[in-house]
C-alpha positions as a Python dict, from the first residue, in 0.01 Angstrom:
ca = {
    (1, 'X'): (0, 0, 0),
    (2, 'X'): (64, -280, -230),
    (3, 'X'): (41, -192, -630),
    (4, 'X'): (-248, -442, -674),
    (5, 'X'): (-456, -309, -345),
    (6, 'X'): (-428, 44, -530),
    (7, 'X'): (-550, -67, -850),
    (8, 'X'): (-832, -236, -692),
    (9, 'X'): (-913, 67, -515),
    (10, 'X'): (-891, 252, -814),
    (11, 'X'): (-1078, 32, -1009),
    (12, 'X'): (-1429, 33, -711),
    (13, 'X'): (-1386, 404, -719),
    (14, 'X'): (-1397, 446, -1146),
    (15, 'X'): (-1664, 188, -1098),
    (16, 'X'): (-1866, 397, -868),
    (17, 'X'): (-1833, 717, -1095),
    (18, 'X'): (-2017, 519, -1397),
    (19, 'X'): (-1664, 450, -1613),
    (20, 'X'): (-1683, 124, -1765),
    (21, 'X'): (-1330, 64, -1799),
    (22, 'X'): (-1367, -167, -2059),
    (23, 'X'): (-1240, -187, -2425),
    (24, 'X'): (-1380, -137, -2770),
    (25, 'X'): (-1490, -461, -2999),
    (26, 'X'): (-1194, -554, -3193),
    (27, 'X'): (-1374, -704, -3481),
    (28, 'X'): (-1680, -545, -3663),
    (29, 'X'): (-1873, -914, -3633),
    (30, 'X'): (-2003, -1021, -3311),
    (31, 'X'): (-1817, -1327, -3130),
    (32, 'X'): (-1985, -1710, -3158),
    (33, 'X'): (-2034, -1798, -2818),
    (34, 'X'): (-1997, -2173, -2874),
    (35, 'X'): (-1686, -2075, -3081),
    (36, 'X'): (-1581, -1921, -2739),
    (37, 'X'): (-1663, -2198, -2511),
    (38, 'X'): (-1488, -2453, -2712),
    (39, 'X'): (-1184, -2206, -2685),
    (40, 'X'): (-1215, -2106, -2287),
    (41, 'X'): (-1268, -2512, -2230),
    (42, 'X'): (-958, -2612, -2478),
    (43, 'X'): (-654, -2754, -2331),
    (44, 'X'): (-499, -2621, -2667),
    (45, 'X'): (-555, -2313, -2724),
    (46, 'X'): (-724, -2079, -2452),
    (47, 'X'): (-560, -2282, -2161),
    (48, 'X'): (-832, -2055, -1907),
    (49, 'X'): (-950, -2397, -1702),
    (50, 'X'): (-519, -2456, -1576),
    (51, 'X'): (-603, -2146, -1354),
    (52, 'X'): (-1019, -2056, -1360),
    (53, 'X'): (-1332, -2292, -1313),
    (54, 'X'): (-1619, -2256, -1439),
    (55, 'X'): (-1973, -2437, -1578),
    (56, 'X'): (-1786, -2713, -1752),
    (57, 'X'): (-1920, -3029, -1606),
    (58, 'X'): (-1733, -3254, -1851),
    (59, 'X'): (-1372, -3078, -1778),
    (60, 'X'): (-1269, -3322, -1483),
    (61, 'X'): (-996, -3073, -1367),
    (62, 'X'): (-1005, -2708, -1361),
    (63, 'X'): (-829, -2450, -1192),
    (64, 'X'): (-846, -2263, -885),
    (65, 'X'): (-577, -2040, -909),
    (66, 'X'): (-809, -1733, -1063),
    (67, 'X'): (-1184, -1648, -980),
    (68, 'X'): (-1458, -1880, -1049),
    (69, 'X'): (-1590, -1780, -1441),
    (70, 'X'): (-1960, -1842, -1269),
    (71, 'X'): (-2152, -1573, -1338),
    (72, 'X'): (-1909, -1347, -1458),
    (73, 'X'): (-2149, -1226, -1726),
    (74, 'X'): (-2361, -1073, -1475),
    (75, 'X'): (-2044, -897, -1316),
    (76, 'X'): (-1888, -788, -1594),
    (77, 'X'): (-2002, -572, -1948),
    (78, 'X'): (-1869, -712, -2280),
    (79, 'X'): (-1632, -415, -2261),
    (80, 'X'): (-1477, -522, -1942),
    (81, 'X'): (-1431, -906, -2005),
    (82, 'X'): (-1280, -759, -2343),
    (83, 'X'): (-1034, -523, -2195),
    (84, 'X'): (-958, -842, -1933),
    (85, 'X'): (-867, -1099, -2164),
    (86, 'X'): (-699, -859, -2424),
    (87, 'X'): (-447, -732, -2113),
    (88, 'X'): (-536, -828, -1736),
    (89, 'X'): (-222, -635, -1614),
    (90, 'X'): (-403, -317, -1639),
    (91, 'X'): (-619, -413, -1395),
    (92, 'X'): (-436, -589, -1184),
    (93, 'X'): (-11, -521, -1259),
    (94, 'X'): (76, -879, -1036),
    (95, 'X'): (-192, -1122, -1211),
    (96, 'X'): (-26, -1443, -1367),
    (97, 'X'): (-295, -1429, -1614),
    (98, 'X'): (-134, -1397, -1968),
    (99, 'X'): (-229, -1108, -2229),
    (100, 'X'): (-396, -1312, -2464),
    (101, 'X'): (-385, -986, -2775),
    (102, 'X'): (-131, -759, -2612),
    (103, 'X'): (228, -795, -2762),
    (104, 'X'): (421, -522, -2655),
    (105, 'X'): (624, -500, -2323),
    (106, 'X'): (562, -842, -2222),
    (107, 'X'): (813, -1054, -2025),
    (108, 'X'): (884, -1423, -2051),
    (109, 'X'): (740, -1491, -2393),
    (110, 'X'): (752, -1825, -2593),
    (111, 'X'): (984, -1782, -2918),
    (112, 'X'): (653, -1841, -3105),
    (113, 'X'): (432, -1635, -2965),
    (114, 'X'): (717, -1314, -2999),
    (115, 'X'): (489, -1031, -3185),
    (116, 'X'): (221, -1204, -3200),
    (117, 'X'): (-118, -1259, -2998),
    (118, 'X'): (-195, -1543, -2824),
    (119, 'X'): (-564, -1559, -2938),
    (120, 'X'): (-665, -1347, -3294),
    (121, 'X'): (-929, -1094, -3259),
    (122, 'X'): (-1201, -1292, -3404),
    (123, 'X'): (-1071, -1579, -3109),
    (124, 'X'): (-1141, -1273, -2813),
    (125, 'X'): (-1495, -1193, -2973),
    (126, 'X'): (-1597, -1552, -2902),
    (127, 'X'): (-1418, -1575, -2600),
    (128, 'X'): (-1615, -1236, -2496),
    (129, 'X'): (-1938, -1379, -2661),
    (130, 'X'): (-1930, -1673, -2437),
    (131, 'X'): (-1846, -1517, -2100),
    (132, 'X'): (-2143, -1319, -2123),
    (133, 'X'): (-2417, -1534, -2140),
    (134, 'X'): (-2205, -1692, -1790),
    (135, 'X'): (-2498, -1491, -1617),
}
């Protein structure tokens, strides 16, 4: 069985005990979800429409590499888009989706990004804020 086939697997089967498998705020202020937006729809500095779509009528190009960001408050708790963002690989050890606060054991980093998060924690709280009202 493939490695990502088994983490799915386990993932439906944590899911059906009641774990949340999500992670903890990492700031002690709530995220701004138009803060968030602006970030997820950036060409800058979140980079998220290359590989997901989403509600962002204006953005003429988005990706379809990664699920559809459509309702993915509704799927997802705060906790879980948190833990998803901060380091996808946990959930899924074969996702091209980058760690955007992990910054240990990583593999083909940028010289400037080396130690260092791609979005601050404040930047993942708005990022979280936003993809929750996706509902």
């Amino acid at each position: 069985m493939r490695l990502a086939a088994l983490a799915a697997l386990v993932l439906f089967v944590l899911r059906a005990a009641g774990a949340d498998d999500g992670a903890a705020a990492l700031t002690a202020a709530k995220g701004d979800p138009a803060r968030g937006r602006a970030i997820v729809a950036s060409r800058q500095v979140g980079l998220c429409l290359l590989c997901h779509r989403g509600p962002f009528p204006e953005e003429r190009f988005q990706g379809t590499l990664a699920p559809d960001l459509s309702g993915i408050g509704a799927r997802l708790s705060e906790s879980q888009l948190r833990a998803r963002i901060v380091d996808p690989a946990r959930f899924n050890p074969e996702t091209i989706m980058p760690a955007y606060f992990r910054t240990e054991g990583l593999a083909r980093v940028a010289p400037s990004f080396k130690g260092r998060p791609i979005l601050s924690a404040g930047q993942i709280e708005d990022v979280v804020a936003f993809l929750a009202t996706l509902k």
